[in-house]
C-alpha positions as CSV (number, residue, x, y, z in Angstrom):
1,X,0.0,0.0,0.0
2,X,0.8,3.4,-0.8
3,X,0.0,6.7,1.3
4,X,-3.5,8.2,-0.3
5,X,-2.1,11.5,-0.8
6,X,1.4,10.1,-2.2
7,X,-0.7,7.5,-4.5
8,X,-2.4,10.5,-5.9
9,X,0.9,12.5,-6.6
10,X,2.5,9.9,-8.2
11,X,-1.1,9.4,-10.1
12,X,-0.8,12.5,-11.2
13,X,3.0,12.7,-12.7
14,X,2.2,9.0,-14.2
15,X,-0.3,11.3,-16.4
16,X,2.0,14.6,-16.5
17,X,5.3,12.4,-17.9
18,X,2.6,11.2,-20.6
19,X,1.8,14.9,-21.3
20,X,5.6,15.5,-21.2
21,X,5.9,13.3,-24.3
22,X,3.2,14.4,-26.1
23,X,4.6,17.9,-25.7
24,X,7.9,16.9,-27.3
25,X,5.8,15.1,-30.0
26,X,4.6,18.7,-30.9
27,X,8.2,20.0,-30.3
28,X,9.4,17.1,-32.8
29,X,6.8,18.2,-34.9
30,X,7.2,21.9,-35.1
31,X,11.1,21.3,-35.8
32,X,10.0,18.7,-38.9
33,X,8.2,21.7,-40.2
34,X,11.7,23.2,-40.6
35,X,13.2,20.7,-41.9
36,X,15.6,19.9,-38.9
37,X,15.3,16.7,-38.8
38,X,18.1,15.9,-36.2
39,X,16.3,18.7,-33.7
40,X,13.1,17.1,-34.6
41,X,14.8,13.6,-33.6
42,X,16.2,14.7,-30.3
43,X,13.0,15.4,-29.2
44,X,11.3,12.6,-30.6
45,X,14.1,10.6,-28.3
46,X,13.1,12.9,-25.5
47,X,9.3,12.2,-25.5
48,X,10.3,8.0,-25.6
49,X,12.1,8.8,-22.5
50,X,9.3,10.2,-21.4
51,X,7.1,7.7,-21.9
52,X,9.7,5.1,-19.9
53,X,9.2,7.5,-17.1
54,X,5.8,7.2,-17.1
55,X,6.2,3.5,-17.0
56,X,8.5,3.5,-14.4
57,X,5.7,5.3,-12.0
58,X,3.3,3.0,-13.4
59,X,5.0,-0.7,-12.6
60,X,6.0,1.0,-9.2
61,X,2.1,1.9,-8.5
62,X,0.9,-2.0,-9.5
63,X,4.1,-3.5,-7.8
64,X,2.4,-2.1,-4.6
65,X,-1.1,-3.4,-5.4
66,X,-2.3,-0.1,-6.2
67,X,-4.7,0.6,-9.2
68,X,-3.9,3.8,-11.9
69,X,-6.1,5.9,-14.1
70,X,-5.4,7.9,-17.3
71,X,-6.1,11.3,-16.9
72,X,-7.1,13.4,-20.0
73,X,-4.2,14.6,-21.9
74,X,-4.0,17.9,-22.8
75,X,-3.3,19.3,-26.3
76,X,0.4,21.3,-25.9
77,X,-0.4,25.0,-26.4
78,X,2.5,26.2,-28.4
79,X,3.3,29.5,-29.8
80,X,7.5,29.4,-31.5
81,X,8.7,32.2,-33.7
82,X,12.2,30.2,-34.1
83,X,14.4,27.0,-33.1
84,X,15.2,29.1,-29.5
85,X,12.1,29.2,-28.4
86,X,11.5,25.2,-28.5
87,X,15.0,24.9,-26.8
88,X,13.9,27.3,-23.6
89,X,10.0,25.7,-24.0
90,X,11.8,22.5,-22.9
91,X,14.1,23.6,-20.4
92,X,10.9,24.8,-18.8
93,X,9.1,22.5,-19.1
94,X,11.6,20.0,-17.3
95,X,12.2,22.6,-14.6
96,X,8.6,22.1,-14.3
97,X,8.8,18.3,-13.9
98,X,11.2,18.7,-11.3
99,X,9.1,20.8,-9.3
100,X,6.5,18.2,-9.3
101,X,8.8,15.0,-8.3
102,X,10.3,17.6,-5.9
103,X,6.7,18.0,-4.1
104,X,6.3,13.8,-4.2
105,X,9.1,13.8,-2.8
106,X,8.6,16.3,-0.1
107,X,5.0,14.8,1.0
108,X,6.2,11.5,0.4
109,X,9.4,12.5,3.4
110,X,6.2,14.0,5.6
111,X,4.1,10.8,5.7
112,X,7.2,8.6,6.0
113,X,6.6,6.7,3.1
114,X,10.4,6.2,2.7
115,X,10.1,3.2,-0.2
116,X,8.7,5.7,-2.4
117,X,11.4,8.5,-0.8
118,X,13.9,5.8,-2.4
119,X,11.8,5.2,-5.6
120,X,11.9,8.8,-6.1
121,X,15.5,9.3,-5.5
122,X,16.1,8.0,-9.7
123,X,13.7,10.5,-10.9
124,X,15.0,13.2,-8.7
125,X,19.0,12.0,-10.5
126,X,16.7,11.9,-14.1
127,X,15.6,15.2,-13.6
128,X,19.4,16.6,-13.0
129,X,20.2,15.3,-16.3
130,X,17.1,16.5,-17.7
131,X,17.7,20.0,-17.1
132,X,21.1,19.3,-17.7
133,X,20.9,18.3,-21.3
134,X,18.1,20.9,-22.4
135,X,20.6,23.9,-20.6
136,X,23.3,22.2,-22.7
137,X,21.2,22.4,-26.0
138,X,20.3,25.5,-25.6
139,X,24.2,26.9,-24.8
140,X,25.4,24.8,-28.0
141,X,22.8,26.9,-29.9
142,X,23.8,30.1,-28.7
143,X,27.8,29.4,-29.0
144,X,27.0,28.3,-32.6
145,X,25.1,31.6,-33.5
146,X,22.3,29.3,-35.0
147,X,20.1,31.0,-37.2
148,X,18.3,29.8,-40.6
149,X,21.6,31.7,-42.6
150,X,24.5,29.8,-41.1
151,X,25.9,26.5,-41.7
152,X,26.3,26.1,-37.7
153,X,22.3,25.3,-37.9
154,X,23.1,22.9,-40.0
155,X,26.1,21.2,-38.1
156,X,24.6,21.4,-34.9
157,X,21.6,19.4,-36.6
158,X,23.2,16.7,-37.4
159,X,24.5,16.3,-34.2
160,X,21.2,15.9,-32.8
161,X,20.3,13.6,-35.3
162,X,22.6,11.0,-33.7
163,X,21.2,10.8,-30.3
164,X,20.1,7.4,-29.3
């Protein structure tokens, strides 16, 4: 058994991590439209990860005989005049995520439901690298002086298409 309130937490980001990659399907999408294929690949990568996330919460929810529902999913609301604007969208929206495994984990400490405190403790090392790698992507754009005009878009899109 699970605390109530920390069942419905982890409920809850079971549902957001499927939003989270359905976000970066739209990212993915949005970078298609520009013909950046590798960009559009990195985030295509991303929302699989999420998706594994999602799974993760889920096994951990049945593995303690506790029962899950979907949640409706959101349509992304997305607005991007260029490639930046995707880049910080997703460094957002990850600070974001952390917030929420942050508060599991917090309630999770205040109920004493320490197995999940030490389920959480992967997602809380995920979410370092997370942020990590979108800060990262967004620097690499900026050194590169990325615009439509350069060749450095270009490079820096084929690095992303090699991401596994």
């Amino acid at each position: 058994m699970i605390n109530k309130k920390v069942l419905e937490l982890l409920v809850n980001q079971y549902n957001k991590e499927l939003y989270s990659a359905y976000l970066y399907v739209e990212f993915s999408n949005y970078l298609e439209g520009l013909s950046l294929s590798g960009f559009a690949h990195w985030y295509t990568e991303q929302a699989k990860e999420e998706v594994e996330h999602a799974e993760k919460i889920r096994k951990y929810i049945f593995d303690n005989g506790e029962k899950l529902s979907l949640e409706q999913i959101d349509k992304p609301v997305v607005d991007f005049k260029n490639v930046r604007d995707v880049l910080t969208a997703g460094l957002k929206h990850e600070e974001y995520v952390t917030s929420l495994i942050n508060k599991i984990y917090e309630v999770a400490l205040e109920v004493k439901e320490f197995k999940t405190v030490e389920f959480l403790g992967w997602f809380v090392k995920e979410q370092v690298e997370e942020e990590k790698n979108a800060n990262e992507l967004i620097t690499k754009f900026d050194l590169s002086g990325c615009d439509k005009s350069n060749h450095s878009l270009y490079s820096l899109d084929k690095e992303l298409a090699n991401r596994a």
